[in-house]
Backbone as CSV, one residue per row, in Angstrom:
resi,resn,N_x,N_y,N_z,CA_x,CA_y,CA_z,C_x,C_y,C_z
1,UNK,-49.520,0.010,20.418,-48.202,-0.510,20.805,-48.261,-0.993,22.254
2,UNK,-47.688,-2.116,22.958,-47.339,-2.885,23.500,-46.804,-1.738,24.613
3,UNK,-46.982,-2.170,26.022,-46.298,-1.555,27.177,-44.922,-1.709,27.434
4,UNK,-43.873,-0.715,27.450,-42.863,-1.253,27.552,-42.377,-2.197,29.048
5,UNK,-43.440,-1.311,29.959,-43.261,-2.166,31.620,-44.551,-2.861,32.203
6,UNK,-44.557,-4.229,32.572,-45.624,-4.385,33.185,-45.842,-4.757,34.586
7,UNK,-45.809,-4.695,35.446,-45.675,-5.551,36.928,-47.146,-5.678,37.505
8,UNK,-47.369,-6.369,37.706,-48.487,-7.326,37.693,-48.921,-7.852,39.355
9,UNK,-49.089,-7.433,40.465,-49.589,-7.521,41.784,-48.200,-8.195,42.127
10,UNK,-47.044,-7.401,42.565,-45.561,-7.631,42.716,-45.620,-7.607,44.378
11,UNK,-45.186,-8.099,44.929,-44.589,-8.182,46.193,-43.512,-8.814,46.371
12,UNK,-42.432,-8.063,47.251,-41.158,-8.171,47.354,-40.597,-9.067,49.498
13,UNK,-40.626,-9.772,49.524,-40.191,-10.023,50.921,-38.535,-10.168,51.066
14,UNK,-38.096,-9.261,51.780,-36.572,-9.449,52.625,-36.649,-10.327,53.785
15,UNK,-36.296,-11.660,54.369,-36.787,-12.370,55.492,-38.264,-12.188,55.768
16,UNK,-38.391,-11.245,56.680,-39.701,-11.027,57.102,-40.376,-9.832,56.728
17,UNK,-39.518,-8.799,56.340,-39.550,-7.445,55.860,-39.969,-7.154,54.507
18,UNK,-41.291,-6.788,54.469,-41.973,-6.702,53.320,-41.669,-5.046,52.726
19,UNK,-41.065,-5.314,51.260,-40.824,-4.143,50.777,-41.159,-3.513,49.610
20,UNK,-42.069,-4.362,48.983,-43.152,-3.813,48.489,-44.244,-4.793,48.366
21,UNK,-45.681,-4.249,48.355,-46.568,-4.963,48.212,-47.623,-4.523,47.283
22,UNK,-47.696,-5.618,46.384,-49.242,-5.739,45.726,-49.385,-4.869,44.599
23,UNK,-47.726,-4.413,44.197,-48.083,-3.219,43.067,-48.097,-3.664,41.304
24,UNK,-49.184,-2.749,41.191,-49.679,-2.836,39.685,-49.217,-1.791,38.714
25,UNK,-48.504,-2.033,38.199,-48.180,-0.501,37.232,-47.809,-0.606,35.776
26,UNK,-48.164,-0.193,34.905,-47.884,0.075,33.436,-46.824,1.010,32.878
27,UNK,-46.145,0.915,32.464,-45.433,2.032,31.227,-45.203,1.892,30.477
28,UNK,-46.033,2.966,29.224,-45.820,2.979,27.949,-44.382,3.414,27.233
29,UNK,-44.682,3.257,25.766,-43.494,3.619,24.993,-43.257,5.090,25.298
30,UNK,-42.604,5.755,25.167,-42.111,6.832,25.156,-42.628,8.186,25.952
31,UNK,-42.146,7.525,27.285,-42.766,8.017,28.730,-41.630,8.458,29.704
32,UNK,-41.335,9.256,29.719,-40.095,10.049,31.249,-41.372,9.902,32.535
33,UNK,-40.873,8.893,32.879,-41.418,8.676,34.529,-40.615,8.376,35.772
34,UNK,-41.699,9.791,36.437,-40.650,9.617,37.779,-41.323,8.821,38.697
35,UNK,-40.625,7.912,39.455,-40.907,7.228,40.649,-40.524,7.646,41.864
36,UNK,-40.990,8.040,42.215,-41.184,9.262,43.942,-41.483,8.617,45.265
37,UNK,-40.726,8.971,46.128,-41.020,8.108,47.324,-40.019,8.504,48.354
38,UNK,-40.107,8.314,49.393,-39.094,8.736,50.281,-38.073,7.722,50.419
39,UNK,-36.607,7.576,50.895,-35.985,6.800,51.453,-36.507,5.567,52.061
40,UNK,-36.129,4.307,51.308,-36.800,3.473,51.925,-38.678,2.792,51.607
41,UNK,-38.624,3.398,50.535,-40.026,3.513,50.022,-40.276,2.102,49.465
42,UNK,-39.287,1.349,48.843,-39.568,0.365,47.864,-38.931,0.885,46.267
43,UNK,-38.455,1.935,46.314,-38.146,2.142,44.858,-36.794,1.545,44.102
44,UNK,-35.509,1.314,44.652,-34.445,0.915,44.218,-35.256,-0.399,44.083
45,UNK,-35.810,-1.042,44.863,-36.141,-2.617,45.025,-37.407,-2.736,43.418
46,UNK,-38.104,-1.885,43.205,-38.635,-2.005,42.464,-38.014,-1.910,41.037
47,UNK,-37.029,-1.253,40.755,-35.829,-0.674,39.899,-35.536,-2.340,39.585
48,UNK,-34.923,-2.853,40.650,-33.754,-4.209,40.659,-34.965,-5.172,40.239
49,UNK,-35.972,-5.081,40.512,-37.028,-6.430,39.842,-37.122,-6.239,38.695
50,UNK,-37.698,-4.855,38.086,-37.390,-4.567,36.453,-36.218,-5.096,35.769
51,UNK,-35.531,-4.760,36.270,-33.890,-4.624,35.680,-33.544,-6.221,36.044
52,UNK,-34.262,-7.310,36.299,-34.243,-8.777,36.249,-32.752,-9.164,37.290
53,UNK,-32.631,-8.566,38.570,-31.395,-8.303,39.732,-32.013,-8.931,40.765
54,UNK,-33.534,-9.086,40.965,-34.005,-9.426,42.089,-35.689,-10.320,41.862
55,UNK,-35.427,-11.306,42.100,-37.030,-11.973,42.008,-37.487,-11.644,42.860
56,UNK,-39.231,-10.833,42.274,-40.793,-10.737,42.854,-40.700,-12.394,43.953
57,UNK,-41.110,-11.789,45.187,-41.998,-12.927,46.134,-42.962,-13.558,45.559
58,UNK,-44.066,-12.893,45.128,-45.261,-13.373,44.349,-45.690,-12.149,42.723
59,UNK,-46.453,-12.042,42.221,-46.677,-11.169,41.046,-45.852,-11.766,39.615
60,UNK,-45.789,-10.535,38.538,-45.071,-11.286,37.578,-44.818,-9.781,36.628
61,UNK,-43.238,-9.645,36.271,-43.373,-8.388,35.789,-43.004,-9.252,34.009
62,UNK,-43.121,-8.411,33.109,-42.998,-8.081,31.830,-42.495,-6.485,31.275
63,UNK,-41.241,-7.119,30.621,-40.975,-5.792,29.617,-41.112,-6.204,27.956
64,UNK,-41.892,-4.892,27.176,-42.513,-5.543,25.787,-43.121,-6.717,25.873
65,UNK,-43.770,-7.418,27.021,-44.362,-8.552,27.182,-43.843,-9.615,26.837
66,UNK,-42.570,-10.022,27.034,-41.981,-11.067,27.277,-40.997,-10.675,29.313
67,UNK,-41.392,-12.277,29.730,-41.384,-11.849,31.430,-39.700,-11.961,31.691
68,UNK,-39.383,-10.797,32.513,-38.324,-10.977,33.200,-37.346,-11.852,33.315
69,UNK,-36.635,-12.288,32.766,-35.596,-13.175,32.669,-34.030,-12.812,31.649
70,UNK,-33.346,-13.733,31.328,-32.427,-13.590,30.421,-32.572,-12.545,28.944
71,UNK,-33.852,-13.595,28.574,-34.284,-12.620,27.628,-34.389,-10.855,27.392
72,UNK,-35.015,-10.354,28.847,-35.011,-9.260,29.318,-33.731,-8.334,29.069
73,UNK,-32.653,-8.899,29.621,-31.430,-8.442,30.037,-30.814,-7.437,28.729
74,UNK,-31.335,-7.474,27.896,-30.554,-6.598,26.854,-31.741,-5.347,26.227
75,UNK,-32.767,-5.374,27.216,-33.821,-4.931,27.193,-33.845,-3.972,28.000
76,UNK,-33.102,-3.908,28.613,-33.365,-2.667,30.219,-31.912,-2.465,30.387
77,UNK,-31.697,-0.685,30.723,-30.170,-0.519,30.915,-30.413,0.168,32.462
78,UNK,-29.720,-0.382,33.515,-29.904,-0.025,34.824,-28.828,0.519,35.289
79,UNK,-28.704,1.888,35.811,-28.346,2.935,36.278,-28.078,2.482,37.569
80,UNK,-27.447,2.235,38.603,-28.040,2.129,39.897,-26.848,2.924,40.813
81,UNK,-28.018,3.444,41.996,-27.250,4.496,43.059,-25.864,4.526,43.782
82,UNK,-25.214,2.996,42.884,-23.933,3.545,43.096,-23.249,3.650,42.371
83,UNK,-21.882,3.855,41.494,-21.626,3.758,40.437,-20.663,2.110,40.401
84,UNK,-20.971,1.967,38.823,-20.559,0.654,38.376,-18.861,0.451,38.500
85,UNK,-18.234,1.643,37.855,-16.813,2.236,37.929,-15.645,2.003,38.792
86,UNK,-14.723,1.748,38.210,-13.916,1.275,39.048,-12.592,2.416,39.516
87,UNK,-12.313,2.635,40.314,-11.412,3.770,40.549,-9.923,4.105,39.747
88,UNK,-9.986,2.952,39.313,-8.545,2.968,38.793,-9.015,3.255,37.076
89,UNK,-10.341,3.238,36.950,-10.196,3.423,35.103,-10.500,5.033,35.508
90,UNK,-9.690,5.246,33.680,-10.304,6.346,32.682,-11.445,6.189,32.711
91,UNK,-11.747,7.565,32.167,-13.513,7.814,31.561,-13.747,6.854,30.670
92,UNK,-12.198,6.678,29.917,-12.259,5.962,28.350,-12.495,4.689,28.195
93,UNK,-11.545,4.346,29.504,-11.444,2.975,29.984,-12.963,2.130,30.808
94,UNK,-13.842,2.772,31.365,-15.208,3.028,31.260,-16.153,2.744,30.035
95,UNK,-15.939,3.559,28.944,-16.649,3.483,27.917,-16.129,2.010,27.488
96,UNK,-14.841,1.888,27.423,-14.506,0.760,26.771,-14.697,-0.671,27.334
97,UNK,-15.008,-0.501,28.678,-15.705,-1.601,29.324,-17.118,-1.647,28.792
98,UNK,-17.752,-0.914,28.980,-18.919,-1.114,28.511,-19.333,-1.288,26.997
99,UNK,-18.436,-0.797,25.778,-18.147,-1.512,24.931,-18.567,-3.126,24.418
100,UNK,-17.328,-3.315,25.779,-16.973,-4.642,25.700,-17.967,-5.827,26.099
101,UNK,-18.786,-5.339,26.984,-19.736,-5.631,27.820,-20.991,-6.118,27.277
102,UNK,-21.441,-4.856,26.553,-22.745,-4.707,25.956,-22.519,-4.773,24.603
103,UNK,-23.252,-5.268,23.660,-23.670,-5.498,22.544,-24.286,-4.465,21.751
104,UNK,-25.257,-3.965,23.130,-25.453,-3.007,22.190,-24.772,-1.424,22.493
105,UNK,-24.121,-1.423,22.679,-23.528,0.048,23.142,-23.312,0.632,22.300
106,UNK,-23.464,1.795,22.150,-23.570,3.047,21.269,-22.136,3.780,21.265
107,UNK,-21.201,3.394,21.029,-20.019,4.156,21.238,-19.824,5.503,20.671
108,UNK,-20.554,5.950,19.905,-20.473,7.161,19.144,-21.466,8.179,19.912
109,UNK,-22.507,7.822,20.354,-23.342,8.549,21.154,-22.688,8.593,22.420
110,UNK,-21.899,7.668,23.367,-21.469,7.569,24.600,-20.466,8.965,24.480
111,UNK,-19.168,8.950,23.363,-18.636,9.961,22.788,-19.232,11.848,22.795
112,UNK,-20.479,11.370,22.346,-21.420,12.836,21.873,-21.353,13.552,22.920
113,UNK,-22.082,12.264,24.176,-22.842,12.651,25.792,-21.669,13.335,26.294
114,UNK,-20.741,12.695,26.536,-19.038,12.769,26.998,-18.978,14.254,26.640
115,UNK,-18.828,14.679,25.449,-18.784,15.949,24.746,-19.598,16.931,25.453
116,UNK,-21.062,16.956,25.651,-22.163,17.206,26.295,-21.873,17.706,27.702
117,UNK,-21.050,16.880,28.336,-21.258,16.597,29.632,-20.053,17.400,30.065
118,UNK,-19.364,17.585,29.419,-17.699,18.369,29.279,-17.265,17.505,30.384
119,UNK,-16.800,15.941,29.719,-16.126,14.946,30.465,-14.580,14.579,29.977
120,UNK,-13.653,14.730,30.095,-12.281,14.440,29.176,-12.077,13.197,29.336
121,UNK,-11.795,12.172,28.108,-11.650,11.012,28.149,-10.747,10.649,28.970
122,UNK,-9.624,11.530,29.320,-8.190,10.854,29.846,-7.923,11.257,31.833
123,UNK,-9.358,11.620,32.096,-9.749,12.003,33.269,-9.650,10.483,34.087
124,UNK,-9.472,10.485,35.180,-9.892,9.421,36.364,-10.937,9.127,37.220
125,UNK,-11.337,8.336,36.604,-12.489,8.102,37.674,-12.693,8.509,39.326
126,UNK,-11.627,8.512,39.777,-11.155,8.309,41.332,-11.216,9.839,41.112
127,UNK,-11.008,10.818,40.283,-10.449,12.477,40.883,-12.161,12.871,40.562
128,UNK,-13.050,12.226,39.731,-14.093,13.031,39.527,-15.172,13.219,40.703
129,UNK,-15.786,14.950,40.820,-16.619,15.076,41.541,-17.669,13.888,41.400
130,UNK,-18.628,14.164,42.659,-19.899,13.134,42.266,-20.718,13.509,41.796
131,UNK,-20.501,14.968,40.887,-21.567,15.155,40.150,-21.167,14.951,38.612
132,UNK,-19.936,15.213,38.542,-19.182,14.563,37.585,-18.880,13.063,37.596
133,UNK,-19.000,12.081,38.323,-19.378,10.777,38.174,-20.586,10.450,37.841
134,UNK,-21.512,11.285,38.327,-23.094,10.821,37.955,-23.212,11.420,36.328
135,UNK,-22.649,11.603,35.798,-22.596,12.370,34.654,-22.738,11.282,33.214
136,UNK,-21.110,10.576,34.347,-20.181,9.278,33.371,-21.297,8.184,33.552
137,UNK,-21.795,7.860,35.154,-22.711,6.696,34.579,-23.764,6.703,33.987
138,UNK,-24.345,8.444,33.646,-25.245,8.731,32.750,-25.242,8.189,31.513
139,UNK,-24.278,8.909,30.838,-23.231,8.708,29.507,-23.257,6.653,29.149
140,UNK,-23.156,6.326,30.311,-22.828,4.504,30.340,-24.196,3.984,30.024
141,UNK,-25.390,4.685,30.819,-26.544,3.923,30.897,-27.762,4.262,29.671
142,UNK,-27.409,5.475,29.307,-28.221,5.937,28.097,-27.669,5.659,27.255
143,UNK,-26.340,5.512,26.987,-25.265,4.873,25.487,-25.647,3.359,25.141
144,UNK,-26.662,2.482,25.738,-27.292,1.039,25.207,-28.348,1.586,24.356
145,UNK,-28.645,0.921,23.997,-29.793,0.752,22.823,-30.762,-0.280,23.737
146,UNK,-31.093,0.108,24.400,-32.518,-0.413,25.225,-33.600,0.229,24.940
147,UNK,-34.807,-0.385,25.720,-36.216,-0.278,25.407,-36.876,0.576,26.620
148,UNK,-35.776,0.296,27.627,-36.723,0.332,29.231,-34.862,0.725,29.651
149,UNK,-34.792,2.767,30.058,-34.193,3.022,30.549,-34.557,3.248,32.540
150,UNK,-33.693,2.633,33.376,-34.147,2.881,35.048,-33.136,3.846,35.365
151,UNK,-32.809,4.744,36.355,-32.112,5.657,36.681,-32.344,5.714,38.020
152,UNK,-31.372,5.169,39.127,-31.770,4.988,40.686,-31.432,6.322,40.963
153,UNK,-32.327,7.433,41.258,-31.248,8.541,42.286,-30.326,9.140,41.185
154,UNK,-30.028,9.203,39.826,-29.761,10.068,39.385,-28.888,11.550,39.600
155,UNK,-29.789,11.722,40.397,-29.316,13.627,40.715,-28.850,13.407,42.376
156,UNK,-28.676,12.165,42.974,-28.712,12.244,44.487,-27.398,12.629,44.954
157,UNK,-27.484,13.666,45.572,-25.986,14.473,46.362,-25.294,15.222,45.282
158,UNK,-25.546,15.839,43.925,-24.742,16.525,42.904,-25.332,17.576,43.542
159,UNK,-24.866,18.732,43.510,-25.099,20.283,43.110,-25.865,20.474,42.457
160,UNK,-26.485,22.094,42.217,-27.832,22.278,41.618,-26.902,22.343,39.791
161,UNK,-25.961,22.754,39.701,-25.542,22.818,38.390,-25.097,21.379,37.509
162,UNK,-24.697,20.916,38.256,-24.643,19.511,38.047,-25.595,18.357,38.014
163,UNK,-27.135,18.963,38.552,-28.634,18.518,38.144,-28.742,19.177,37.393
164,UNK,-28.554,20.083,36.857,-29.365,20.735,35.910,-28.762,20.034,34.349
165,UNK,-27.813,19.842,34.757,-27.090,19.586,33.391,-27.415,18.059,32.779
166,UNK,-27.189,16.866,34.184,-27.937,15.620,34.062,-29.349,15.665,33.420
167,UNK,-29.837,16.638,34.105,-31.145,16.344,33.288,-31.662,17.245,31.916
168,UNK,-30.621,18.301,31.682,-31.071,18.518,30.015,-29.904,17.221,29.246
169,UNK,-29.284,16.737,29.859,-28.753,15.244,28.776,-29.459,14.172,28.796
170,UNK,-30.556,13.878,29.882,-31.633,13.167,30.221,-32.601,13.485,28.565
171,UNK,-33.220,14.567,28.508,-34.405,15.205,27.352,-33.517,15.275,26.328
172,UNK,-32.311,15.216,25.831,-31.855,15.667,24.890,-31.210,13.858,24.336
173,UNK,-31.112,12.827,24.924,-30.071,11.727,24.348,-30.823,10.820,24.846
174,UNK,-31.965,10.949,25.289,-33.049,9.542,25.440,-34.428,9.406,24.458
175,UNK,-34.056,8.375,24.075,-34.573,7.711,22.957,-35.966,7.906,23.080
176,UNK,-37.120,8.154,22.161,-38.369,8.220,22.086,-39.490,7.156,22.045
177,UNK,-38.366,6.196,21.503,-38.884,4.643,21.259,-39.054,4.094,22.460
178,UNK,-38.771,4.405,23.503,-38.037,3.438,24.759,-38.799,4.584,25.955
179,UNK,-38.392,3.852,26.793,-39.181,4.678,28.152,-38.026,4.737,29.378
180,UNK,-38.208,5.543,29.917,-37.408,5.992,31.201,-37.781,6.074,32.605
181,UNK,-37.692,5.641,33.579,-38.317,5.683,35.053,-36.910,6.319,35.620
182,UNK,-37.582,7.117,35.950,-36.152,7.826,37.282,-36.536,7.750,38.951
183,UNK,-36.201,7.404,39.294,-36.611,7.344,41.210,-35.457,8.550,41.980
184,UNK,-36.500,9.051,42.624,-36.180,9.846,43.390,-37.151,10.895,44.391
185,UNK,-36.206,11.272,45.237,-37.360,12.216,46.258,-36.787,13.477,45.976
186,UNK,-35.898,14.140,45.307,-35.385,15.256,44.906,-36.794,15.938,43.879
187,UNK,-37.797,16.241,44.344,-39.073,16.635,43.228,-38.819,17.674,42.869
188,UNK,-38.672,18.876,43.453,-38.696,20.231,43.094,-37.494,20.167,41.384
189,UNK,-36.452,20.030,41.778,-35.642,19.848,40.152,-35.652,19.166,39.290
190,UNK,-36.379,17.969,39.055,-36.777,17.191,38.143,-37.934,17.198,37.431
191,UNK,-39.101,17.547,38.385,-40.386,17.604,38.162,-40.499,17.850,36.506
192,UNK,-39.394,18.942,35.769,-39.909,19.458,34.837,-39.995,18.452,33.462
193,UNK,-39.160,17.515,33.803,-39.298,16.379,33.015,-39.702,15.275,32.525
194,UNK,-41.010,15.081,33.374,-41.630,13.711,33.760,-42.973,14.094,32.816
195,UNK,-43.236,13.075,32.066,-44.436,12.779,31.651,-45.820,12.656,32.695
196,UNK,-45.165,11.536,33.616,-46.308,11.033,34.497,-45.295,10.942,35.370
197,UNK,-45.497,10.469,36.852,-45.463,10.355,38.177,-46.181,8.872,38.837
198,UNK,-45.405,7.959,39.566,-45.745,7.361,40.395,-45.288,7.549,41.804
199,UNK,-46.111,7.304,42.551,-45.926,7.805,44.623,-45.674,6.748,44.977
200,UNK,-44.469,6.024,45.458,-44.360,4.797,46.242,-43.973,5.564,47.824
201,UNK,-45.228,3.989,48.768,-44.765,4.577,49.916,-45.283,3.497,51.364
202,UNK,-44.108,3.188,51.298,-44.199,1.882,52.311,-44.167,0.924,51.686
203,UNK,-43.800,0.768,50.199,-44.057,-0.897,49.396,-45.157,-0.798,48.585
204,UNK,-45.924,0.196,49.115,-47.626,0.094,48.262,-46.753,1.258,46.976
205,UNK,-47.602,1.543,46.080,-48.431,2.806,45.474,-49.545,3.636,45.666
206,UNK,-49.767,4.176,45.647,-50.253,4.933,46.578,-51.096,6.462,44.740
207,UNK,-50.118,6.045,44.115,-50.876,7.081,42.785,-49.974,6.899,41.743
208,UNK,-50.608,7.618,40.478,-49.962,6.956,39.337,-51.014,7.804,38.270
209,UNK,-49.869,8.994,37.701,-50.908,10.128,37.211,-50.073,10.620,36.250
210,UNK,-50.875,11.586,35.286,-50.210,12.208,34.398,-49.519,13.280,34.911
211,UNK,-48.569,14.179,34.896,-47.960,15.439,35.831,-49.094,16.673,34.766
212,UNK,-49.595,16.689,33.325,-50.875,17.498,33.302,-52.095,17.177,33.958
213,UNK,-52.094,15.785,34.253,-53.668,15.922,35.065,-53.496,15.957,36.426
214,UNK,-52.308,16.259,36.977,-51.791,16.605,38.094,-52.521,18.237,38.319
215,UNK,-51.757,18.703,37.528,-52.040,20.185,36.971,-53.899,20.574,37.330
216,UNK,-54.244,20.018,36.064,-55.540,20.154,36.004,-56.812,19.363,36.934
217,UNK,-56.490,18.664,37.207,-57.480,17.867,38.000,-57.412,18.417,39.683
218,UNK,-56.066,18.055,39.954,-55.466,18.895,41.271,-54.946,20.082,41.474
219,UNK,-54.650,21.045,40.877,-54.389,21.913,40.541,-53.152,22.202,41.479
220,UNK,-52.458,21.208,41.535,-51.293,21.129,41.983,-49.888,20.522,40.816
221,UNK,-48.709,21.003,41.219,-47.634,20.683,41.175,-46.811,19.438,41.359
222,UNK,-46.447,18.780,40.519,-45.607,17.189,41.672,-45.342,17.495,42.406
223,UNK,-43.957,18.410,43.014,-43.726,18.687,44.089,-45.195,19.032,45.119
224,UNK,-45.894,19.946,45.009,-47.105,19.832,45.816,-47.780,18.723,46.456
225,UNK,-48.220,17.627,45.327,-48.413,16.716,45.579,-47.838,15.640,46.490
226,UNK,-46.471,15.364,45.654,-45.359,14.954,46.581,-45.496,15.408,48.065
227,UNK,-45.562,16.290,48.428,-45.222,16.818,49.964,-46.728,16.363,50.928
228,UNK,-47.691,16.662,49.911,-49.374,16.210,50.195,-49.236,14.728,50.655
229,UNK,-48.823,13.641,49.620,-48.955,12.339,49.782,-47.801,11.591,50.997
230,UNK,-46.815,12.470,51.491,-45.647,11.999,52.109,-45.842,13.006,53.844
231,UNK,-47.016,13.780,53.578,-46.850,14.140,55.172,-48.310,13.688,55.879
232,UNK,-48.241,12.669,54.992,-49.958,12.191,55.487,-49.782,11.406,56.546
């Protein structure tokens, strides 16, 4: 089977400000991968080139091997670090945008997650914590029927109970067919979910490993690692 991600010697330029360079990376079908990096690493930027938001300087990405474009767009459901939501909707009113939106939206699963997530439809966007907002755009971004799920920051600024919970609805309502990249520098609470691991850092990559041959080869931990590759 076919890679669901391909990016192909990608470099990203802001004016003069190079923000990522030269990266090569693969992901297969049915892969929880975390993308790790500190603030500023290149990772949202790498997120927004997948997710067809931002054209590569030079390189060439592919999802299921057809390249980045229109086509793409119903192919990748993008999460991103702020929420989509508007203050004045319902939860419901939310779902029902996205409904409306997407084609392929799962309204019965968006429902399930909701359930899951102990979210009340008739709640306000504007009163919910932000760990209870990161919950709803969970619920929004895993409820498509995509191939290639991205998740910017995810767990960034919730409480430890309110990560914990994101991410058993993460393993429990993401599709097997399809693949997942999550970015973040939060390692220690996620770690437990990742197939493999990529290190972005400065624009480069820097590694790109299984989290067992993490284990076995290094006989380290992501988090271990993580802290190894970022205080160098």
């Amino acid at each position: 089977m076919s890679n669901i991600l391909e990016l192909n010697h990608i470099s990203k330029m802001y004016g003069g400000k190079r923000a990522l360079s030269d990266v090569t990376l693969t992901v297969a079908p049915g892969r929880i991968v975390g993308l790790l990096g500190s603030n500023g690493s290149g990772k949202s930027t790498l997120m927004k080139l997948a997710a067809g938001l931002l054209h590569p300087s030079s390189g060439t990405i592919q999802i299921t091997g057809k390249p980045v474009g229109l086509e793409t767009k119903s192919l990748v459901s993008f999460m991103p670090d702020r929420p989509l939501t508007e203050k004045w909707m319902k939860v419901r009113d939310a779902i029902a945008y996205y409904r409306d939106f997407y084609a392929d939206f799962d309204e019965a699963k968006a429902r399930e997650m909701l359930d899951f997530m102990k979210l009340a439809e008739g709640e306000k966007v504007k009163h919910l914590s932000k760990g209870m907002n990161e919950r709803l755009q969970l619920t929004l971004a895993l409820s498509r029927k995509a191939r290639l799920y991205l998740l910017d920051e995810p767990i960034g600024g919730v409480d430890p109970v309110a990560r914990g919970k994101i991410l058993d609805a993460i393993v429990k309502f993401y599709d097997e067919d399809s693949s997942l990249m999550i970015s973040t520098h939060l390692v220690t609470d996620i770690e437990r979910i990742f197939d493999e691991v990529i290190f972005i850092r400065e624009g480069e990559k820097v590694m790109q490993e299984e989290v067992e041959t993490l284990r076995l080869k290094y006989g380290k931990s992501v988090d271990e690692m993580f802290k190894e590759v970022y205080a160098e």
